[in-house]
C-alpha positions as CSV (number, residue, x, y, z in Angstrom):
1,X,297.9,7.7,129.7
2,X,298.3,10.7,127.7
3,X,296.9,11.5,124.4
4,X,298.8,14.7,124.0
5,X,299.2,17.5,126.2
6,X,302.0,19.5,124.9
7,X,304.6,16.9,125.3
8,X,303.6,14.4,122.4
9,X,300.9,11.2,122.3
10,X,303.1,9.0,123.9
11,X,302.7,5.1,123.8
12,X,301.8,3.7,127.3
13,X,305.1,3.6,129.8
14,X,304.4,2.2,132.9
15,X,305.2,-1.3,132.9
16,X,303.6,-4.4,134.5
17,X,300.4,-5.3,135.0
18,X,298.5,-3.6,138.3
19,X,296.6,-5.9,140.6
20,X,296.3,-3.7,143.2
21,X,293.3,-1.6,144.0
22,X,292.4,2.1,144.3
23,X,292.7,3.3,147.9
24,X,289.1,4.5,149.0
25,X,290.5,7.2,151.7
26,X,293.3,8.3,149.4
27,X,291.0,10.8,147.4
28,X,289.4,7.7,145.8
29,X,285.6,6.7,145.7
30,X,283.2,4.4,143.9
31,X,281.6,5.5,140.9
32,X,278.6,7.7,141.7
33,X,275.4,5.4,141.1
34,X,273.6,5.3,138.1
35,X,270.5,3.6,137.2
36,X,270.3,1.8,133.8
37,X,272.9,-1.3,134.7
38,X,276.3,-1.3,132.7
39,X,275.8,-1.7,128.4
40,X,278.2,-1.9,125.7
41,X,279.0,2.1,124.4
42,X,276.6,2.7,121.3
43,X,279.0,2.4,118.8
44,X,280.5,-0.7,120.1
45,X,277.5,-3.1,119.9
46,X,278.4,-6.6,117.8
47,X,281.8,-6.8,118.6
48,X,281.4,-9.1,121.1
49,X,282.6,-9.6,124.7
50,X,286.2,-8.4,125.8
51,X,288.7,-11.5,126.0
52,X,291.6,-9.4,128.0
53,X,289.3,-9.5,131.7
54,X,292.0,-5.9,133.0
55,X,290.4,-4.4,130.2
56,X,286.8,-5.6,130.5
57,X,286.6,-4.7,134.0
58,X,287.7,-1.8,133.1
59,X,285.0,-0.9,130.5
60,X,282.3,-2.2,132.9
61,X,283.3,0.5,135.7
62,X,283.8,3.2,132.9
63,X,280.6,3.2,131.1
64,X,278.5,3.7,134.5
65,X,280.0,7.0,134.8
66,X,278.2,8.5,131.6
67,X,274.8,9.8,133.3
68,X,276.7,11.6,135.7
69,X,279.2,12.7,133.5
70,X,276.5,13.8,131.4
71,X,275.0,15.6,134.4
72,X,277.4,17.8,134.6
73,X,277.4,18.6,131.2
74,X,280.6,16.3,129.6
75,X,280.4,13.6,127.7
76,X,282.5,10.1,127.9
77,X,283.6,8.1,125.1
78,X,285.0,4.4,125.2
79,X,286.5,2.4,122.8
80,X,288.7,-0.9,122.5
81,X,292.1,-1.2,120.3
82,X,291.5,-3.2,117.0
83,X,287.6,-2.6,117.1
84,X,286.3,-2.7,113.3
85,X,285.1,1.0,113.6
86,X,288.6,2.1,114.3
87,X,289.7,3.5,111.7
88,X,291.1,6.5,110.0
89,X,287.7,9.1,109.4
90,X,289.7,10.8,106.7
91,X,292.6,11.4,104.8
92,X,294.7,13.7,107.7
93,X,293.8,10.5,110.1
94,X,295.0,8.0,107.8
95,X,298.1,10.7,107.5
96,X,298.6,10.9,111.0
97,X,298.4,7.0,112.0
98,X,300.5,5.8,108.7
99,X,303.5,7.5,110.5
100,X,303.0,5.6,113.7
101,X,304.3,2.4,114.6
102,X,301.5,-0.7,114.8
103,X,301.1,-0.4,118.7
104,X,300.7,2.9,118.3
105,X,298.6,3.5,115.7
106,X,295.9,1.1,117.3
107,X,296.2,3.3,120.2
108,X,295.8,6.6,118.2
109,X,292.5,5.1,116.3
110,X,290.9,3.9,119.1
111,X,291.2,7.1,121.1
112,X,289.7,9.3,118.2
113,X,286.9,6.5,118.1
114,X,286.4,7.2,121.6
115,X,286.8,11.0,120.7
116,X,284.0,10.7,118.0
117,X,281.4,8.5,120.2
118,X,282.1,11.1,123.2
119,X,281.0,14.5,120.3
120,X,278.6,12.6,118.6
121,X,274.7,13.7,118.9
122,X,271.7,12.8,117.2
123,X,272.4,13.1,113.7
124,X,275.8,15.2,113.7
125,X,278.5,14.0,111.8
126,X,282.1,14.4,113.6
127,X,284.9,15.1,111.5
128,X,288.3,14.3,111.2
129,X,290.1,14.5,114.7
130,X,293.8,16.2,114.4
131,X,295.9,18.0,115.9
132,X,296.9,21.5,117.1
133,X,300.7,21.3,117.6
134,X,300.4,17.6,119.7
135,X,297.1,17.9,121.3
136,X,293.9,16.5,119.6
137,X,291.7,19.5,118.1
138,X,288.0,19.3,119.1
139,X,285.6,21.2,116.6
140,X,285.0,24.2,116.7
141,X,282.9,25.3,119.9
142,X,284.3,22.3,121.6
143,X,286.6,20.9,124.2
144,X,287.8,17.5,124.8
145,X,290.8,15.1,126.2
146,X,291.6,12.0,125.0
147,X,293.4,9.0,127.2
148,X,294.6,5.3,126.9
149,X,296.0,2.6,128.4
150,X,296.1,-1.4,128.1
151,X,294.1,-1.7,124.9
152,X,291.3,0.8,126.4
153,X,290.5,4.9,124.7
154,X,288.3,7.0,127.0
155,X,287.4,10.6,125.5
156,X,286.0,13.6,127.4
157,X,284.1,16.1,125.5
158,X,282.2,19.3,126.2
159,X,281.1,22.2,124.9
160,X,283.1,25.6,125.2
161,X,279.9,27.3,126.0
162,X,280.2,25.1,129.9
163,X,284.1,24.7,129.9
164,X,287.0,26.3,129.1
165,X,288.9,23.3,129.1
166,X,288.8,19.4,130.1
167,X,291.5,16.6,130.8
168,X,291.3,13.0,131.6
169,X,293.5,10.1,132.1
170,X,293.1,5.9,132.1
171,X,296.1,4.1,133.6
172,X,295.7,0.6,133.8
173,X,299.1,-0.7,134.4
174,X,300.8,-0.2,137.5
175,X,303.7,2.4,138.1
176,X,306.7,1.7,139.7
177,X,307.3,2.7,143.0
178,X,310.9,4.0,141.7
179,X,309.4,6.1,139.9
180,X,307.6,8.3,142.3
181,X,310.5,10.8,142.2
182,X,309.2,11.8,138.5
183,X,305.5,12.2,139.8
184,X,305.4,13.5,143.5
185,X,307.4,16.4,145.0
186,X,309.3,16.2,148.2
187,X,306.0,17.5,149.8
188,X,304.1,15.2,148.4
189,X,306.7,11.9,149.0
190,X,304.8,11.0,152.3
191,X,302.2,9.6,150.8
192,X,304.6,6.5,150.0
193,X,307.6,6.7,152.0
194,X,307.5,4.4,154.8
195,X,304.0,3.4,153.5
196,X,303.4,-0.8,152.7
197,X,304.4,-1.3,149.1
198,X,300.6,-2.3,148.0
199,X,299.6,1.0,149.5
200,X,302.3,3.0,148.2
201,X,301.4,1.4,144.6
202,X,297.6,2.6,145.1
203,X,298.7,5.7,146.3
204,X,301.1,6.7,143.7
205,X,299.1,5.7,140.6
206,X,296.3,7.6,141.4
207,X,298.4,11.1,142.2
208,X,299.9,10.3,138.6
209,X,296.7,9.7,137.1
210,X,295.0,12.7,138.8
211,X,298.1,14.8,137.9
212,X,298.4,13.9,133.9
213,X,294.6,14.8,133.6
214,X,295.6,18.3,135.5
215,X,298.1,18.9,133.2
216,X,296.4,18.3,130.0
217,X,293.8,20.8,131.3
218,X,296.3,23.3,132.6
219,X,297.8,22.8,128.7
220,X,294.8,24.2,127.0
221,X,294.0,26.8,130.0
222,X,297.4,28.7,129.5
223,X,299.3,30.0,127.7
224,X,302.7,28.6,126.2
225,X,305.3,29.1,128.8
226,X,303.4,29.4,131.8
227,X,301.4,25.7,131.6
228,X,303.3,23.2,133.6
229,X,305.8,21.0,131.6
230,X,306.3,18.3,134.3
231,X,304.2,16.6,136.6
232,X,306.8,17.7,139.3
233,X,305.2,21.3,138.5
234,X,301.8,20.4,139.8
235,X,300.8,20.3,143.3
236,X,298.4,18.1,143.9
237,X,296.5,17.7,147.7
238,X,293.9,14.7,148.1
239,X,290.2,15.6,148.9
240,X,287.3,13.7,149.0
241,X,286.8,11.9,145.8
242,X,290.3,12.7,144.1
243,X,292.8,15.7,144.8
244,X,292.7,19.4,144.1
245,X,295.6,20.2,141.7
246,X,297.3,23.4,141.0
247,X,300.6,24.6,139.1
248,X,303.5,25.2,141.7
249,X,304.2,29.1,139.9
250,X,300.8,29.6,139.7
251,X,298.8,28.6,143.3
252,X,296.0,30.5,141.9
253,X,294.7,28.6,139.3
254,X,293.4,25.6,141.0
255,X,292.0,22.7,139.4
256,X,289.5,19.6,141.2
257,X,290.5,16.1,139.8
258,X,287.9,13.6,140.2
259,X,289.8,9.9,140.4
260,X,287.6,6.9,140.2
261,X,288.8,3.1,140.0
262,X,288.4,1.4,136.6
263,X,288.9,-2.0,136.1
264,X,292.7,-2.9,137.7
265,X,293.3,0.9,137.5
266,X,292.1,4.2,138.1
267,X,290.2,7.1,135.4
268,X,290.8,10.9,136.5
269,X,289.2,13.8,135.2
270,X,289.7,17.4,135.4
271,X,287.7,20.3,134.5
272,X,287.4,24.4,134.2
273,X,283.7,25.4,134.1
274,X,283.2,28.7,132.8
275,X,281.4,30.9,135.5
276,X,279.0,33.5,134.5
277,X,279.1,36.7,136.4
278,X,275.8,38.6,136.9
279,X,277.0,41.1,134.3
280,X,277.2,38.3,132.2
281,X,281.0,38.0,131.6
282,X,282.7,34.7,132.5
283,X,285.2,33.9,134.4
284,X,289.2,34.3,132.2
285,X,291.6,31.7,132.6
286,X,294.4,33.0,130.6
């Protein structure tokens, strides 16, 4: 779900509950092994186990992911709605959430505990978590996405030094086949039409999922006015492992999504390393 990417933190929308499951040659694998088993996040130990079993699951396929996240140089926070360490880290937090309904504002405090868990290091404080416009602002020298759905914040972090920008998305709850027409373009629409519902259902939730976490990347890449202000303005093309997304005005800023199943749903991630030339310039976005 998105946390902000130019169109507002919206609450979750998608209705239901999903009990379908990912669709391995639709652009969606397993997790990539990791040793270590599957532990509580850090900052989550004592709170005991997860009574909602969507959201558990979840959380177990989620926190696997962290070594090779952190591989590749990003960082993955988790955190659960109503955990005791959610909670505003300063006045413009406690600002921000007062103005939000209940539902809401659990959402909104668990995604900047996710947040701070994915930026925190050995010793170093995070600060407040706010906004720029409706997008979360990373500290300085940072980038970072922020996602929920069904009671459950993941957080993506990095640092600008590896990435000009980074998106992600957790959808938990299933999306209605009716509403395919807001997510896929008429080139895209075979991937359900005339395809079994269950399918269909897999198919369509993880193009969503792979296309919000495209366009909260595109949001930070470019500029005002040229980022894509619908999904319908993202073409998105499954590949091995998720989809390869670009903006419909734009075919040549191309973005690789990564989808991976979580729980009853589906975790996506998107993004933009910067590339050092050997003259030692990077590679421009904007």
């Amino acid at each position: 779900m998105r946390e902000a990417a130019g169109r507002g933190e919206a609450a979750d929308r998608a209705p239901g509950t999903r009990t379908t499951r990912p669709d391995p040659a639709f652009g969606v694998t397993r997790p990539d092994p990791v040793s270590g088993g599957v532990g509580p996040d850090p900052g989550s130990a004592g709170i005991g186990p997860d009574p909602d079993p969507g959201r558990a699951a979840a959380e177990h396929a989620l926190l696997p992911l962290r070594s090779a996240l952190h591989a590749e140089g990003l960082s993955l926070g988790v955190a659960r709605a109503g955990e005791p360490q959610a909670c505003p880290a300063g006045p413009g937090e406690r600002e921000l959430a007062a103005a939000m309904p209940p539902p809401r504002r659990r959402d909104f405090l668990a995604g900047r505990l996710a947040a701070r868990r994915a930026l925190a290091g050995p010793g170093d404080p995070v600060p407040e978590i706010l906004r720029d416009g409706r997008r979360p602002r990373f500290p300085a020298g940072r980038v970072g996405s922020i996602s929920h759905s069904g009671g459950l914040a993941v957080a993506l972090a990095a640092s600008l030094t590896r990435f000009h920008a980074v998106g992600c998305d957790l959808e938990l709850r299933e999306l209605p086949l009716e509403s395919a027409h807001i997510v896929l373009g008429p080139d895209e629409r075979t991937w359900t039409d005339g395809t079994p519902a269950p399918t269909a259902a897999r198919r369509l939730l993880a193009a969503f999922s792979a296309k919000e976490a495209a366009f909260k990347a595109f949001a930070a890449l470019l500029p005002a006015g040229r980022a894509p202000t619908t999904l319908l303005a993202i073409e998105a093309r499954p590949v091995p492992g998720g989809f390869r997304a670009r903006p419909r005005a734009l075919p040549g800023h191309v973005l690789d999504v990564r989808v991976r199943p979580a729980g009853p749903g589906v975790f996506s991630w998107a993004a933009a390393p910067v590339v050092r030339r050997p003259d030692g310039t990077t590679t421009p976005w904007r």
